[in-house]
Structures are given as structure tokens and as C-alpha cells.
C-alpha positions as CSV (number, residue, x, y, z in Angstrom):
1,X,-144.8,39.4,162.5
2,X,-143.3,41.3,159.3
3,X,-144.7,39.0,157.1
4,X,-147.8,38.4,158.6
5,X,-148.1,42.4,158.4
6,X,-147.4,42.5,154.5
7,X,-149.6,40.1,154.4
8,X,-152.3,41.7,155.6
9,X,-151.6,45.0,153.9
10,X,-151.7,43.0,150.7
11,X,-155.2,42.3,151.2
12,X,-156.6,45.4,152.1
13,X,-154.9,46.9,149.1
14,X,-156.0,44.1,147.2
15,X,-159.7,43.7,148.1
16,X,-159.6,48.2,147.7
17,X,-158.2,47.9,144.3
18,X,-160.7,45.1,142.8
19,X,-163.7,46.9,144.6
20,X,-162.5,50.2,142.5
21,X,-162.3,48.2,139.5
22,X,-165.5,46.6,139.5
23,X,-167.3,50.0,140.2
24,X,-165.4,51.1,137.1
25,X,-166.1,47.8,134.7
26,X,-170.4,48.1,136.3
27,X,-170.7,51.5,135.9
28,X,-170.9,51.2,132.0
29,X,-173.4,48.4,132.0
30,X,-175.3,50.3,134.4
31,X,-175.3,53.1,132.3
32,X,-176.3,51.3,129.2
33,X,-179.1,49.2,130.9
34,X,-180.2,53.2,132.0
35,X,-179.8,54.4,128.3
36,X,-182.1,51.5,127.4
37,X,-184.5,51.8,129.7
38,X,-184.9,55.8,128.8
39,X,-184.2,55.6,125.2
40,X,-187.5,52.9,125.1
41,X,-189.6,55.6,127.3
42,X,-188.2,59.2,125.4
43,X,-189.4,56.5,122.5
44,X,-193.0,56.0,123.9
45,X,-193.0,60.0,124.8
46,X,-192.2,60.9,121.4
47,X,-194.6,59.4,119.9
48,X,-197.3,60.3,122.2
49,X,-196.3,63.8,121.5
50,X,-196.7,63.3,117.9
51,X,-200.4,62.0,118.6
52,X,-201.2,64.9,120.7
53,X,-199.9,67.3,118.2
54,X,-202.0,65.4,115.6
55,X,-205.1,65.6,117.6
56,X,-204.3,69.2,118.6
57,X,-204.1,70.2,114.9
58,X,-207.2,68.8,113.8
59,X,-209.1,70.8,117.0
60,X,-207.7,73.8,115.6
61,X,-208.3,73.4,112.0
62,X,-212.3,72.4,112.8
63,X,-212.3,75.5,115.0
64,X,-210.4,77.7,112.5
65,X,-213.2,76.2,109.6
66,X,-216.3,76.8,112.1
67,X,-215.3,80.5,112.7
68,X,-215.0,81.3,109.1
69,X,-218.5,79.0,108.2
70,X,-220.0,81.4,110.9
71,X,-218.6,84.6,109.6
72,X,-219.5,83.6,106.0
73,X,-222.8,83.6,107.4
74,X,-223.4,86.6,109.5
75,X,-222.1,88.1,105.8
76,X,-224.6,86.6,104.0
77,X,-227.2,87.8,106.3
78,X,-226.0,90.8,107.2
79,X,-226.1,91.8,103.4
80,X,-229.0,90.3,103.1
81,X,-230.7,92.5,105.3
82,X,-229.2,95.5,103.4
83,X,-230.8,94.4,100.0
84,X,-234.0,94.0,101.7
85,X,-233.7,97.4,103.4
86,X,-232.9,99.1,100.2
87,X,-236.0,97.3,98.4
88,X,-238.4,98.6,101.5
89,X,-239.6,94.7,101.7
């Protein structure tokens, strides 16, 4: 009865101890599979980002160019209308 006891014990221990160990030795390929998997996506992001930002710019910069081509106008007929106020035409 004692030995088949040990015996026994020895495999719970046993079968505990290698299920501990493999969650240790899995977890790091687990992990890197999941670094891969979001280092391809934050990739992808990034670089959508980058687009956007690109895109983004050039709204603004047409914007920023058709505010000043309308100011530049409203100038140019505002003093227009002076010059031809002075002259009385």
C-alpha cells in the first residue's frame, strides 16, 4: 500500500510540475506570435497615419492658399473702389 501511495503521489507531482513547465516554455512563443501579429498591424496603422497626415496637409495648405487668393482679392477691389471714388468715375 506504501508504495502504491508514493506512487501515486509521484504522478500527481509529476504531471503538476510538467503542466507548470510547459505554460512557462508556451508562454514566450505565445507572446512572440502576439508581438508579430501587432507589430505587422501597429505597422499597417502607422503608415496609414502617415497617409492621413499627408492628405490632411495638403487640405490645409489648399485652404490656407484659397483664403489668402480671396483676401488678395477683396484688396484689390476694395482699393479699387477707392481710386475710382477719388476720381468721381
Amino acid at each position: 500500500m506504501k508504495k502504491n501511495g508514493n506512487f501515486i503521489f509521484g504522478v500527481i507531482f509529476g504531471s503538476l510540475a510538467v503542466l507548470i513547465l510547459s505554460k512557462f516554455f508556451s508562454s514566450k512563443s505565445k507572446e512572440d506570435k502576439m508581438i508579430n501579429m501587432f507589430g505587422e498591424t501597429t505597422e499597417k496603422i502607422k503608415e496609414n497615419f502617415k497617409d492621413l497626415v499627408k492628405n490632411f496637409g495638403k487640405i490645409v495648405k489648399e485652404m490656407k492658399s484659397n483664403l489668402e487668393h480671396n483676401k488678395c482679392n477683396k484688396n484689390q477691389t476694395d482699393k479699387i473702389d477707392q481710386v475710382e471714388e477719388e476720381l468721381g468715375t
